[in-house]
C-alpha positions as CSV (number, residue, x, y, z in Angstrom):
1,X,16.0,2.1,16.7
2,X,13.6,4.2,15.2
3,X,9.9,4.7,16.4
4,X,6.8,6.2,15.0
5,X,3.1,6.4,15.6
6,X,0.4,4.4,13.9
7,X,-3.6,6.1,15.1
8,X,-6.8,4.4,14.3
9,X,-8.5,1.6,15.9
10,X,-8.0,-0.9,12.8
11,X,-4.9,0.5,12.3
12,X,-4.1,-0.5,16.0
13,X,-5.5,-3.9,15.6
14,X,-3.8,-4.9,12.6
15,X,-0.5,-3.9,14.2
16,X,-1.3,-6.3,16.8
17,X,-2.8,-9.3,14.7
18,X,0.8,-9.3,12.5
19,X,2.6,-8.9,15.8
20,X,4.4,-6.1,15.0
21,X,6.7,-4.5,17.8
22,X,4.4,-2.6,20.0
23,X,5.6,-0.2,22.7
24,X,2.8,1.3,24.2
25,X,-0.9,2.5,23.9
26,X,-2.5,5.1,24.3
27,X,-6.2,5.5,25.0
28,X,-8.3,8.9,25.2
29,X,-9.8,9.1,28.5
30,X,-13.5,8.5,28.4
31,X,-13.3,6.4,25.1
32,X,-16.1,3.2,25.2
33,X,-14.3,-0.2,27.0
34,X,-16.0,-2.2,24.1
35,X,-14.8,-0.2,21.4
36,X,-11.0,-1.3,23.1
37,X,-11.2,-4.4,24.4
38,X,-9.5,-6.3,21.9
39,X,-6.7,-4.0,22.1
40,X,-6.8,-4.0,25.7
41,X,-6.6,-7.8,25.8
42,X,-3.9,-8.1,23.8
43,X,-1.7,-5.5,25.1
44,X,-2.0,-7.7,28.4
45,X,-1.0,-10.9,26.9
46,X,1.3,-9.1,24.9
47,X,3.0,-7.2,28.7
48,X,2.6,-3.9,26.8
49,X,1.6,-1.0,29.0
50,X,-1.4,1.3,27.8
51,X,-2.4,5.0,29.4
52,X,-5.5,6.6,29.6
53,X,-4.7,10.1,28.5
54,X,-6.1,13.2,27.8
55,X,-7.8,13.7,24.2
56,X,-5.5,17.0,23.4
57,X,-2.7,14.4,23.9
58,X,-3.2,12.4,21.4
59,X,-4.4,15.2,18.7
60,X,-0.9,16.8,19.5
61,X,0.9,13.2,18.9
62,X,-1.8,12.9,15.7
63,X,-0.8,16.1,14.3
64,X,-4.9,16.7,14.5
65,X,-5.4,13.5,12.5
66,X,-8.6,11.4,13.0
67,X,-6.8,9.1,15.7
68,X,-10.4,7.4,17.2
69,X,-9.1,7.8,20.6
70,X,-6.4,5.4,19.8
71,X,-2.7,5.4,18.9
72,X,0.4,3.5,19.5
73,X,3.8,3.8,19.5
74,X,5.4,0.7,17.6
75,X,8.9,0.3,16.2
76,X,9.0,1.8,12.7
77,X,8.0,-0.2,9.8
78,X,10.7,-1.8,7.9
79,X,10.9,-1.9,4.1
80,X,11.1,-5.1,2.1
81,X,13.2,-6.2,-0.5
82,X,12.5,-7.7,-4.1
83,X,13.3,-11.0,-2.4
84,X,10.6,-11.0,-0.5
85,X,8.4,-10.1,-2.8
86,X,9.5,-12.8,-4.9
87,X,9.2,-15.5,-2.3
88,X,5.6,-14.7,-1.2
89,X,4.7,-15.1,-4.6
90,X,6.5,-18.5,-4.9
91,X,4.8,-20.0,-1.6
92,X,1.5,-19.4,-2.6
93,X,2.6,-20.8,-5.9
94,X,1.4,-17.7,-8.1
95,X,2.9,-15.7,-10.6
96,X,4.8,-12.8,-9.7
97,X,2.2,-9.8,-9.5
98,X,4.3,-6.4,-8.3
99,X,2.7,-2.8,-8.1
100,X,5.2,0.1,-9.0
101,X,4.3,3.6,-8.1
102,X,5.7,6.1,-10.2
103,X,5.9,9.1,-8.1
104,X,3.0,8.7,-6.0
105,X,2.9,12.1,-3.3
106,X,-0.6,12.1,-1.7
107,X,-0.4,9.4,1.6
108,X,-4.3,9.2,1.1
109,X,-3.9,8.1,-2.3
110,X,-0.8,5.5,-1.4
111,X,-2.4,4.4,1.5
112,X,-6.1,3.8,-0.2
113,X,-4.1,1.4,-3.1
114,X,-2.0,-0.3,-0.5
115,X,-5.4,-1.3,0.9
116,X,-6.8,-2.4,-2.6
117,X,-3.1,-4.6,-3.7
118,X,-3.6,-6.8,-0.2
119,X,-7.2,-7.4,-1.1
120,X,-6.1,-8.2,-4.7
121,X,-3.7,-10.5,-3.8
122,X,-0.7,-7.8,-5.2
123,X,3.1,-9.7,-3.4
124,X,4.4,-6.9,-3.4
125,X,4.5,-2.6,-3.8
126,X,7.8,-0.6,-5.2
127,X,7.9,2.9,-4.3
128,X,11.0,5.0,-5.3
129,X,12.8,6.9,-2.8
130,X,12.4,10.2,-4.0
131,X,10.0,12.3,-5.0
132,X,7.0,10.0,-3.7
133,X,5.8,9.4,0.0
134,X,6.6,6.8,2.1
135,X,5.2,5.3,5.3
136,X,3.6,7.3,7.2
137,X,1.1,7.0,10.0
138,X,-1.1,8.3,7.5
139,X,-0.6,5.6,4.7
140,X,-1.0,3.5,7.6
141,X,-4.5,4.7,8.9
142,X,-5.9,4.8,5.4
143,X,-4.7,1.4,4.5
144,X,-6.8,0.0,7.2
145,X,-4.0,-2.3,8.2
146,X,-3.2,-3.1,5.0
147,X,0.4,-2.2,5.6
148,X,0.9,-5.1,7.7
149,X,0.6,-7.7,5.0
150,X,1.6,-6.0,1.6
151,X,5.5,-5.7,1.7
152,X,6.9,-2.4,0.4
153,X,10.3,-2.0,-1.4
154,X,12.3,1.1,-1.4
155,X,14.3,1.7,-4.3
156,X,17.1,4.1,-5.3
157,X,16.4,3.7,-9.4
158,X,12.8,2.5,-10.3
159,X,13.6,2.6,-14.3
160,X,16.8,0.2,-13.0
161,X,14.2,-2.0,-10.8
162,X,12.5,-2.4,-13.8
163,X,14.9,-3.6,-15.8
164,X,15.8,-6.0,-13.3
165,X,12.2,-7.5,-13.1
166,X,12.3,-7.3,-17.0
167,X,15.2,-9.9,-16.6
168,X,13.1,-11.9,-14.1
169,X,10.9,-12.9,-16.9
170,X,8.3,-10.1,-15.5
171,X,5.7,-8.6,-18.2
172,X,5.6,-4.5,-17.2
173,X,2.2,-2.8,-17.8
174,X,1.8,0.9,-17.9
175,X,-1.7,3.1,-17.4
176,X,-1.4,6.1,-19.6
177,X,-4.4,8.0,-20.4
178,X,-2.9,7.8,-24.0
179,X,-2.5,4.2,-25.3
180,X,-4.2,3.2,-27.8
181,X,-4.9,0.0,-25.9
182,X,-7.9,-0.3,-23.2
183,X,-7.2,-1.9,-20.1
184,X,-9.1,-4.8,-21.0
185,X,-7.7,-6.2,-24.0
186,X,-5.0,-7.5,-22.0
187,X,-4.6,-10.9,-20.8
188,X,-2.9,-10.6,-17.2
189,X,-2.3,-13.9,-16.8
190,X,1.6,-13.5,-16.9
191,X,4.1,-13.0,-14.7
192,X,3.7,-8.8,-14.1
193,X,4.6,-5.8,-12.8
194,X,2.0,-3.3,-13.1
195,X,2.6,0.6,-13.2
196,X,0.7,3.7,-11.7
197,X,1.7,6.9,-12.1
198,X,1.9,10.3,-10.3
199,X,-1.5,11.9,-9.4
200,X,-0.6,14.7,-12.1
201,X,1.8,13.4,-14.7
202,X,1.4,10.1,-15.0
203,X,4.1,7.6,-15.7
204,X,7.5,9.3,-16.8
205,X,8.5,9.2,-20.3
206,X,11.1,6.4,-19.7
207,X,9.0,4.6,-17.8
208,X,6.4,4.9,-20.7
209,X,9.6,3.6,-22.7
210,X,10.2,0.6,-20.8
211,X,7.0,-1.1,-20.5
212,X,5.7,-4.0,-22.5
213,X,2.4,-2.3,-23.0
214,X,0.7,0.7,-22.2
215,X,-3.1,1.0,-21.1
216,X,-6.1,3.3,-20.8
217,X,-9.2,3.4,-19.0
218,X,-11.8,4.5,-21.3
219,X,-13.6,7.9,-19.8
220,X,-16.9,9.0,-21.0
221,X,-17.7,12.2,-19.1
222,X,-15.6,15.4,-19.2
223,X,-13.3,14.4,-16.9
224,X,-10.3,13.6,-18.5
225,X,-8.2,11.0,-15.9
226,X,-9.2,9.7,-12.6
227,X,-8.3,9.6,-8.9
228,X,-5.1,7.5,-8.5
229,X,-6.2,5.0,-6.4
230,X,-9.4,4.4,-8.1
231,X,-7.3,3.6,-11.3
232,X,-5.1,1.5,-9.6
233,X,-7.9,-0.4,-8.0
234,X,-9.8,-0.8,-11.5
235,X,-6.4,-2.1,-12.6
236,X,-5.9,-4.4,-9.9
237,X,-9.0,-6.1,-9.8
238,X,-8.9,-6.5,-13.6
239,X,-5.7,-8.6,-13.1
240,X,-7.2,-10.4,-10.4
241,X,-10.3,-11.6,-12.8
242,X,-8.2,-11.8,-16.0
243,X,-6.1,-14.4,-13.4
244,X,-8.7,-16.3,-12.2
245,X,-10.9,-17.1,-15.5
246,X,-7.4,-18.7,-16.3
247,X,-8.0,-21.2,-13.4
């Protein structure tokens, strides 16, 4: 059984609220009882035991992250499967809406969209195995808990994944700085898997080759592409309103 560490108060909280397996607590001596006491209170109900440490204790167990004085020790997070993605879409009676990340390296960056796909109502995140970061303690503090809710599938093949989505009856969208198409002259309401790309490249060329359409975000200054995250979260929230003007 494998066991990581998850730092950060809301990180910490959100850990508890979707009852994940908690093993301990740890708490930097001195840190405010008000700032806490949710965690403390449900670490009691909950029989697990917190300690009252040092502050060098937990910036050796953070790795010098900003751990807020607080950090846990929980049983590692387990990837979904497409299945799950598939059935949270069917029980809130929605169409299929998946986020693939094409290569995605920076856990800031994963973490940050991870955050924006719960709040946009995303079922599910597919990451491939190589090349691209998983999840961390980091992706976990900068998703604000986010983690908790958004399942994540880890696959061998993403070009493969896609084809098996494709056969699923899902629509795949690319952002690529150079389609001729913006990112509003699409109609989301479909079925869809929508892809991001690598902080640098972009989508790969077969990936490129096996979406349905290919999208850009218009840029009027001299920079030429934007932050990851902020794409995807420009993205996501444009699916989100294309969606609901269909209700």
């Amino acid at each position: 059984m494998k066991l990581e560490w998850i730092q950060g108060k809301r990180s910490v909280e959100e850990a508890f609220r979707a009852n994940r397996q908690i093993r301990k607590v740890y708490f930097a001596n001195g840190i405010s009882q008000k700032k806490i006491e949710f965690l403390t209170q449900q670490a009691m109900l909950k029989n697990i035991p917190c300690s009252w440490v040092p502050r060098a204790k937990l910036d050796q167990l953070a790795n010098q992250g900003n751990h807020q004085g607080i950090i846990a020790q929980v049983i590692a997070y387990q990837y979904a499967s497409l299945e799950d993605c598939f059935q949270k879409a069917e029980l809130k009676k929605e169409q299929p809406f998946f986020l693939l990340l094409d290569g995605i390296e920076d856990p800031h960056n994963f973490g940050s969209i991870l955050r924006t796909a719960e709040a946009a109502g995303v079922h599910g995140v597919i990451i491939p195995k190589n090349r691209a970061v998983g999840l961390t303690s980091i992706v976990a503090k900068t998703s604000a808990g986010a983690i908790e809710y958004v399942p994540v599938v880890r696959v061998t093949n993403l070009n493969r994944t896609v084809e098996q989505l494709k056969k699923r009856g899902l629509w795949v969208i690319g952002s690529d700085g150079d389609a001729p198409q913006e990112y509003q002259e699409i109609d989301y309401n479909m079925p869809l898997a929508l892809v991001i790309g690598n902080e640098g490249r972009g989508i790969s060329r077969l990936m490129k080759e096996k979406c349905d359409f290919l999208v850009h975000l218009p840029m009027k200054g001299r920079i030429s592409s934007l932050n990851a995250s902020v794409a995807a979260g420009i993205l996501l929230y444009e699916v989100m309103r294309s969606r609901n003007a269909h209700v």
